[in-house]
C-alpha atoms as one frame of an Amber mdcrd trajectory, in Angstrom:
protein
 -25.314 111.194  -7.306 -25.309 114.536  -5.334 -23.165 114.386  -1.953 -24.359
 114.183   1.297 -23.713 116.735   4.048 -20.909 115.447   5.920 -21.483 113.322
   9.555 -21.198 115.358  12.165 -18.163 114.962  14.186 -17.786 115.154  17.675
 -15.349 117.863  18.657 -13.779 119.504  21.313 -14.338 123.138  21.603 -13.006
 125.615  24.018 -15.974 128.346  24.104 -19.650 128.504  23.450 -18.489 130.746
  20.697 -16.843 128.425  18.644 -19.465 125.617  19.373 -21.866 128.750  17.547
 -19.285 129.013  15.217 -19.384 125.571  14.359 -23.433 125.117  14.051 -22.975
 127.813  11.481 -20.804 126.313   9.322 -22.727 123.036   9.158 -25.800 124.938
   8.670 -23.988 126.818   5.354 -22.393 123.502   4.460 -25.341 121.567   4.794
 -27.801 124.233   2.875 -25.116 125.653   0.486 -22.337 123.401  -0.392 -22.555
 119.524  -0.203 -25.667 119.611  -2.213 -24.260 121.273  -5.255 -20.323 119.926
  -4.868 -20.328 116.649  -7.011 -22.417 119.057  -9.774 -20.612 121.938  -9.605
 -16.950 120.240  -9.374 -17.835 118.063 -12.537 -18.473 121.148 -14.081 -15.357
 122.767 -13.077 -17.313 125.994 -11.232 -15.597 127.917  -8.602 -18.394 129.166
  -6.294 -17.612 132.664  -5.745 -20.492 133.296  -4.317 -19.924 130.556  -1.364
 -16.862 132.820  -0.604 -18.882 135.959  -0.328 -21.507 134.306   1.710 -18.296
 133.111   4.015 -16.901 136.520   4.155 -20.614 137.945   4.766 -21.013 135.373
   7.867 -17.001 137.046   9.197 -15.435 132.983   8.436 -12.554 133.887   6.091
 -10.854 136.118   8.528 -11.351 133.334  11.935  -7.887 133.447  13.295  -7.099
 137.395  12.832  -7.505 140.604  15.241 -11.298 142.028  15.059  -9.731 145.183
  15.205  -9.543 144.588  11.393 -12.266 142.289  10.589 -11.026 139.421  11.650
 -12.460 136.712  14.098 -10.620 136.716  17.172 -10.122 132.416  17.073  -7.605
 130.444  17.765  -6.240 128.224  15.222  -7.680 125.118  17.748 -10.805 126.463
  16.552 -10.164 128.001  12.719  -8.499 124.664  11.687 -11.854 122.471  12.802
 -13.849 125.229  10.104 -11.506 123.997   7.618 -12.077 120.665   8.438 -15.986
 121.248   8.287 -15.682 123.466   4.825 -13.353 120.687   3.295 -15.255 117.692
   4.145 -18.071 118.824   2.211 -16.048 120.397  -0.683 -12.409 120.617  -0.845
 -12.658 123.933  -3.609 -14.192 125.590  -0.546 -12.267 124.193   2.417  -8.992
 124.970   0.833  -9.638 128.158  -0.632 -10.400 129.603   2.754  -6.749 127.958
   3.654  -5.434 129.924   0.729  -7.070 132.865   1.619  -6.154 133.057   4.983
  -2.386 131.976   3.613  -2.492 135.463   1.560  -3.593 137.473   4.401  -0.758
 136.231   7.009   1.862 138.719   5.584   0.239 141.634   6.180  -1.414 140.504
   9.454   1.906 139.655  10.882   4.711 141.998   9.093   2.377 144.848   7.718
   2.775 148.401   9.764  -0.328 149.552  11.365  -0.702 151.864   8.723  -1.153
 148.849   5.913  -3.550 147.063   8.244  -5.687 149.496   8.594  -6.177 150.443
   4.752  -6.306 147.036   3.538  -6.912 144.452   6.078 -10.724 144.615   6.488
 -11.679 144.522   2.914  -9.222 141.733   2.894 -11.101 139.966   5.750 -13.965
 140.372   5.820 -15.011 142.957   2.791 -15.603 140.113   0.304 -12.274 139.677
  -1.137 -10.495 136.908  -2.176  -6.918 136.599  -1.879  -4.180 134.325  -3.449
  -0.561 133.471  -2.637   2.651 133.831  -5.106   5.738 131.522  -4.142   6.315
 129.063  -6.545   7.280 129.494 -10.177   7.905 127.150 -13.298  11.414 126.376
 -12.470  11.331 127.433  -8.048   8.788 124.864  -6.674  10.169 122.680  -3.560
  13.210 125.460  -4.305  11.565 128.186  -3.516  14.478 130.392  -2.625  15.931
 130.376  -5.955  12.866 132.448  -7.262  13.556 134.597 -10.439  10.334 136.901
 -10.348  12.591 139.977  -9.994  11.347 143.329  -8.490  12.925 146.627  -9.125
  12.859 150.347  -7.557  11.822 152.904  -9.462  12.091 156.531  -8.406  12.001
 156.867  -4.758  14.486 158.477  -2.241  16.643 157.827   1.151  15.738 157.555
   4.365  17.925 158.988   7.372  19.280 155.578   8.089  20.612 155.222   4.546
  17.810 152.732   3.198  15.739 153.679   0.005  12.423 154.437   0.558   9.221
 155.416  -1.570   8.922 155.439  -5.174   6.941 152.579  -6.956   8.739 148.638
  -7.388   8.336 147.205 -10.489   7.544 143.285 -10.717   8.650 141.144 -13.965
   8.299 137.362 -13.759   6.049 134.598 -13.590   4.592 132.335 -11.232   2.707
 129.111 -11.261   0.296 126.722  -9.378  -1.253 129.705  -8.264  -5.023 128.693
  -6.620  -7.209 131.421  -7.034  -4.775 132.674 -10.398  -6.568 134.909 -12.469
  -9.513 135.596 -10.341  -8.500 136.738  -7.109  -8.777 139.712  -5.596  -5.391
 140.460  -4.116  -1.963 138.549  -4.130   0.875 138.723  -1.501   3.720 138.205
  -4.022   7.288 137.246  -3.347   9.935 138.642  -5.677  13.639 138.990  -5.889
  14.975 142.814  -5.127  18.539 141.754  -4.059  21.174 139.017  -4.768  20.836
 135.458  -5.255  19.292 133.341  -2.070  16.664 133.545   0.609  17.686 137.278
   1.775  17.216 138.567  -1.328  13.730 138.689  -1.737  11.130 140.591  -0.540
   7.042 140.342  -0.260   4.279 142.666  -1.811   0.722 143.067  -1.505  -0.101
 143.288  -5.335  -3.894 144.534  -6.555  -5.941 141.766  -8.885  -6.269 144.396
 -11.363  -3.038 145.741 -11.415  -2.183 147.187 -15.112   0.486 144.361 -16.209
  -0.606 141.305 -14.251  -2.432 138.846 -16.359  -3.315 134.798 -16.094  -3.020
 132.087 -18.133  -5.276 129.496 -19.079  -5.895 127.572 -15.717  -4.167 124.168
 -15.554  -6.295 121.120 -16.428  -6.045 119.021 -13.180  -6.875 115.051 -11.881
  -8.938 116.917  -9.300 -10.322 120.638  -7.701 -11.455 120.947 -10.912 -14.355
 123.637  -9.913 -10.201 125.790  -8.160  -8.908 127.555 -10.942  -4.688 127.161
 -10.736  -3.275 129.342 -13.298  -0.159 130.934 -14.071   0.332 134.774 -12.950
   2.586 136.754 -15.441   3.775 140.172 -13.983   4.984 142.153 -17.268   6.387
 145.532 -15.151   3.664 145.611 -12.788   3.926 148.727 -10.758   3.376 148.337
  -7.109   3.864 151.834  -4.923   6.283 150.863  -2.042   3.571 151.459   0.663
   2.637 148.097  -0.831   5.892 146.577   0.295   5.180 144.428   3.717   8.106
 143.791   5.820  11.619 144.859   5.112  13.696 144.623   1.838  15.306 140.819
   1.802  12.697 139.748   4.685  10.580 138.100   2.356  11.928 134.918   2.330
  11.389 134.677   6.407   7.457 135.894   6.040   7.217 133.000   3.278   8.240
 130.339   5.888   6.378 131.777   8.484   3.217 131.843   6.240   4.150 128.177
   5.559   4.094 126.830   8.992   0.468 127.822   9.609  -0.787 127.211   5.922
   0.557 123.806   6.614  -1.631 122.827   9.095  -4.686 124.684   7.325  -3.891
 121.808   4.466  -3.610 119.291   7.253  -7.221 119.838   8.258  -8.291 119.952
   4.975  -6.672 116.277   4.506  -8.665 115.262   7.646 -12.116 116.980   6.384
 -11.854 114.632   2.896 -10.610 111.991   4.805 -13.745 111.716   6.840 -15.956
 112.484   4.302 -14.491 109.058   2.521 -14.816 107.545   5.649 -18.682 108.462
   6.042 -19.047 107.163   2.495 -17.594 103.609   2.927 -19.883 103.308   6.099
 -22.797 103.959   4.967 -22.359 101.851   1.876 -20.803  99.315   3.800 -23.559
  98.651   6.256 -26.253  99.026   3.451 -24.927  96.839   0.858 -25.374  93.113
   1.126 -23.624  90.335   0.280 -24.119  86.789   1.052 -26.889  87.462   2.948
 -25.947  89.960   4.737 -24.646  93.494   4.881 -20.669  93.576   4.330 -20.157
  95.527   6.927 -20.470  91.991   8.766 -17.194  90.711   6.895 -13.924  90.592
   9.229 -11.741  91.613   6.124 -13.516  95.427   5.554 -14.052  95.962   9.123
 -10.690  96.045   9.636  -9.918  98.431   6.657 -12.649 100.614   8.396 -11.514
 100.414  11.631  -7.708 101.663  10.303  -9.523 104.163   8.267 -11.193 105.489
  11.429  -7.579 105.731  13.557  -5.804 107.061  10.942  -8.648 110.234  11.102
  -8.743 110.157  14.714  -4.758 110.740  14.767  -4.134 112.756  12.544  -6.992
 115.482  13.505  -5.215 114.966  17.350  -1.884 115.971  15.345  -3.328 118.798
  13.785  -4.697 119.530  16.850  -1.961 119.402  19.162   0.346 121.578  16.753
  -2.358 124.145  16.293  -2.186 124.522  20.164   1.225 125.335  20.375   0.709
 127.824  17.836  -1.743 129.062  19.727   0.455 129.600  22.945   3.079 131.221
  21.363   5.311 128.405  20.996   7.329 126.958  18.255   5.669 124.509  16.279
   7.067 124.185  13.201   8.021 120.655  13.640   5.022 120.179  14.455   3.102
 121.170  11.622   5.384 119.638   9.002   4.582 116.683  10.727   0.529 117.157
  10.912   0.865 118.281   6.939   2.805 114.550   6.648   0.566 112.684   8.473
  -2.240 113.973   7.330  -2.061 114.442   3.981  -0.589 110.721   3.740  -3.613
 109.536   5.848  -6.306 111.137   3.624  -4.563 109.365   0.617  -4.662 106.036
   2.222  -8.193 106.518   3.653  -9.789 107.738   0.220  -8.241 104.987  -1.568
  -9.600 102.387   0.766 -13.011 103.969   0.436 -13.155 103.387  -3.073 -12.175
  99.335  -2.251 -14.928  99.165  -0.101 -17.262 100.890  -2.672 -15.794  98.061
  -5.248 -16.980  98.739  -8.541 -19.246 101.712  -7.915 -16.377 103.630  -5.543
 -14.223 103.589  -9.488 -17.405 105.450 -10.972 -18.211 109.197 -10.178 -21.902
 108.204  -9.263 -20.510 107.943  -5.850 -18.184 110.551  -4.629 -14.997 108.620
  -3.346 -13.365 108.356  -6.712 -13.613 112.450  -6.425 -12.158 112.084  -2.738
  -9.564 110.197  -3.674  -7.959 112.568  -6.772  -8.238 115.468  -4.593  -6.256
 113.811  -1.504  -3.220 113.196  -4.156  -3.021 117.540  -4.728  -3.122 117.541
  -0.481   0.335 115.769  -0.396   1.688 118.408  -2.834   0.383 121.462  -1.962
   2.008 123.139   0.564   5.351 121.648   0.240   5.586 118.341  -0.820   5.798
 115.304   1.464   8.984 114.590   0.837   9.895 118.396   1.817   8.149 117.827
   4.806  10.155 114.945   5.971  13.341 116.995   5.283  11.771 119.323   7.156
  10.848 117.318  10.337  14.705 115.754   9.853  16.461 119.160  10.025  14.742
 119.908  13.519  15.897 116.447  14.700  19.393 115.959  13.345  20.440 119.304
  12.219  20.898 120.697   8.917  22.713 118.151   6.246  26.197 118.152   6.077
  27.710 119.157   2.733
């Protein structure tokens, strides 16, 4: 059964702009993606050509400086795209968040020199980027990354540091969305001791002579998001491609984090609504004893708790995005909208498929789909359990060894 264009939700934006903004995306959602998602996931096809239709239409560059392609938005506004893009296909939605996720190293630690070259393309010149943290054996970890990068050639700067020359990356990494066919990768690698101020971040070409993919990883759901494992086998990356300082890597990762987190936090919501929309309209169509079973105290209930946990967690998204958007600190704040909502979606997908009964198990409905691709949300991203660790360190403190 093909998918239905999401329900259009009522939201609070701060400019005629990004009301525009918003129309558009329905319109491309409504023409372009939720009638070919169900198809195209069961057949496990990443639609490229969405992506260049997003760049084309200057969405997969919303909350970065027009000077380089981007859009100008705040995240109050770039989040609510994601949560338009995801509702009708989470491949889409969360790509963008990936994309964007690759793009925040150079957009906040590249020189002006790097921005210039490679930002547009990046933003809004039809590329596709992807993001390199985790490896086989570094996942919640992600500090003890083994991915090693070494200088080759190169001189010394007056201050004493080494600069020029090419880097040479050797390693692997893994659950990489977007692995083997992106464009570009923002890679983190070790080129000094053990620990987070050891490593540094590059901005490593798709094609580079050494990088290759494996097989993409068979998966519960995103089936149509290829995650594959990158091997780097001495990929050589001139130093111009180095963003930030040597051993400041580690510090861009975190930072990247923090917003990427709440770009998977409106993706939770966008599903979660979808599932939502689902259960309703089946719910108040479907009789039973007469009379539609939307009538029955028992699943009104589960709908009305489906309906606060959306409304709540898009205010949490919301509320952290705003901070972010005023300069302030909000890290807390997104681990806890990435909690929230990721945990919500789960909840609210799995409850759509009760209400469906029998037909939400089969895939001739799409809430059986919903509900695999919430589980991924509460990984992604840092896991949940990270998150809480997270949201405890800002409260308590650090743990005491």
């Amino acid at each position: 059964m093909p998918d239905r264009a999401p329900q259009p939700v009522e939201r609070q934006l701060p400019t005629e702009e990004a009301r525009d903004l918003v129309a558009l995306v329905r319109d491309i959602v409504q023409r372009e993606i939720a009638p070919r998602a169900a198809e195209q996931e069961d057949a496990g096809h990443f639609p490229r050509e969405i992506f260049t239709l997003l760049s084309e239409a200057g969405l997969l560059g919303l909350p970065y400086d027009s000077d380089f392609g981007g859009g100008d938005q705040p995240y109050e506004v770039y989040l609510q795209v994601l949560e338009e893009l995801a509702a009708a296909r989470l491949t889409v939605g969360l790509g963008v968040s990936v994309h964007s996720l690759a793009c925040h190293a150079l957009a906040g630690y590249g020189t002006k020199e790097q921005q210039s070259e490679h930002l547009p393309a990046m933003l809004g010149g039809g590329l596709l980027g992807a993001y390199c943290l985790s490896e086989p054996a570094s996942g919640s970890d992600a500090a003890s990354l083994r991915t090693k990068a070494v200088r080759d050639g190169g001189g010394t700067s007056p201050s004493g540091a080494e600069s020029g020359g090419d880097w040479v990356i050797t390693g692997t990494k893994a659950w990489i969305t977007h692995g083997g066919i992106a464009d570009f990768y923002t890679v983190l690698a070790r080129t000094g001791g053990e620990g987070a101020r050891g490593i540094t971040a590059f901005l490593v070409p798709g094609d580079a002579e050494g990088l290759s993919a494996a097989v993409p990883e068979k998966k519960m759901g995103m089936k149509g998001s290829p995650t594959a494992q990158l091997h780097f086998d001495g990929v050589r990356v001139p130093d111009a491609r180095r963003i930030g300082e040597e051993g400041q890597g580690f510090a861009i990762a975190l930072s990247a984090l923090d917003s990427g987190r709440l770009g998977i936090a409106a993706c939770a919501i966008g599903v979660a609504q979808a599932a939502l929309d689902e259960a309703l309209e089946y719910a108040t169509g479907r009789q039973q004893f007469g009379r539609p079973i939307a009538d029955f105290q028992g699943l009104r209930f589960m709908l009305a708790d489906m309906a606060t946990q959306i409304e709540a967690g898009r205010a949490l998204y919301l509320a952290a995005a705003r901070l972010r958007d005023a300069g302030r600190p909000f890290s807390r704040q997104a681990a806890m909208a990435k909690l929230f909502c990721t945990d919500a979606a789960m909840k609210v997908t799995t409850d759509a498929v009760q209400v469906l009964g029998g037909y939400g198990y089969t895939a001739d409905f799409p809430v059986e789909r919903f509900m695999r691709e919430a589980k991924v949300l509460q990984i992604v991203e840092g896991t949940n359990q990270i998150q809480r660790m997270v949201i405890a360190r800002h409260l308590a403190g650090p743990e005491t060894r």
